[in-house]
N, C-alpha and C positions, 0 to 999 in steps of 0.2 A: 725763476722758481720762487713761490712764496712759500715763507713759514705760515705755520696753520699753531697758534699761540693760544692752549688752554687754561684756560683760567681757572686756581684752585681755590673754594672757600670754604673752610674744614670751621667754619658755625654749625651750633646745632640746630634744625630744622626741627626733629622731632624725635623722641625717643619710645620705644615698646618693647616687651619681653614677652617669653616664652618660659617656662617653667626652667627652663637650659642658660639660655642665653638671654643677654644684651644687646639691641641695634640699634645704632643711633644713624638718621638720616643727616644726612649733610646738606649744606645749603647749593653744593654744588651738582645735588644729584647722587654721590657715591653711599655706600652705606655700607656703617662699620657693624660685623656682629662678633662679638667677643662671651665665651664661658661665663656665666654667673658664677664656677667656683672661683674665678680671678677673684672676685671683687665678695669675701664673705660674706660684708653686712648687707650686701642687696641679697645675697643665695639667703641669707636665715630671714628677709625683710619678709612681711604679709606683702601678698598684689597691692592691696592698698596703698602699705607703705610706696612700696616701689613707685606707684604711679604719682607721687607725692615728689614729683621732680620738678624744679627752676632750671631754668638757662644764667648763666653767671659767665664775669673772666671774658666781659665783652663778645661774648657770644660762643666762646672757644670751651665753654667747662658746664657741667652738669652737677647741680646741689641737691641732696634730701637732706633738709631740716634734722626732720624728725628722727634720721637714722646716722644722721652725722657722717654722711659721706657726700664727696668730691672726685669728681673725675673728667683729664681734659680730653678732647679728640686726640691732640698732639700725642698723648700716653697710649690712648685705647690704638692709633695705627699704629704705632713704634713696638707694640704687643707688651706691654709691663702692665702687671698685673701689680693687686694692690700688695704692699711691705711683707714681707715674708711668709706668700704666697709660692709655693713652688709645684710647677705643673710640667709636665713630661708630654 
């Protein structure tokens, strides 16, 4: 019997939003979509802003300059939203 061994790589591919949410593609195919209220300063950002994203953190973290935020994959699957954010 053989193992069937998947391979996990939680880089970012690519990132898009929705008026709602946040998703970010994985480099392994899977894709995370999380609430923009998690994350305030992307829900109060312009599209623009928004779209104003880097890849950082060796491939694992997501940067806007301009709105001074950071976000890794590791956080957005583990569900933690940003600091004293609390969602029901």
């Amino acid at each position: 019997m053989s193992i069937l061994a998947v391979k996990t790589d939680e880089r970012v591919k690519t990132v898009c939003f929705t008026e709602e949410v946040i998703s970010v593609d994985l480099m392994d195919g899977r894709t995370i979509t999380v609430p923009l209220a998690w994350y305030p300063r992307l829900l109060k950002a312009t599209s623009e802003q928004r779209l104003g994203w880097e890849i950082c953190g060796a491939g694992y973290g997501i940067h806007w300059e301009e709105i001074d935020e950071d976000l890794s994959t590791e956080g957005m699957l583990r569900g933690l939203p940003a600091p004293n954010v609390i969602h029901s």
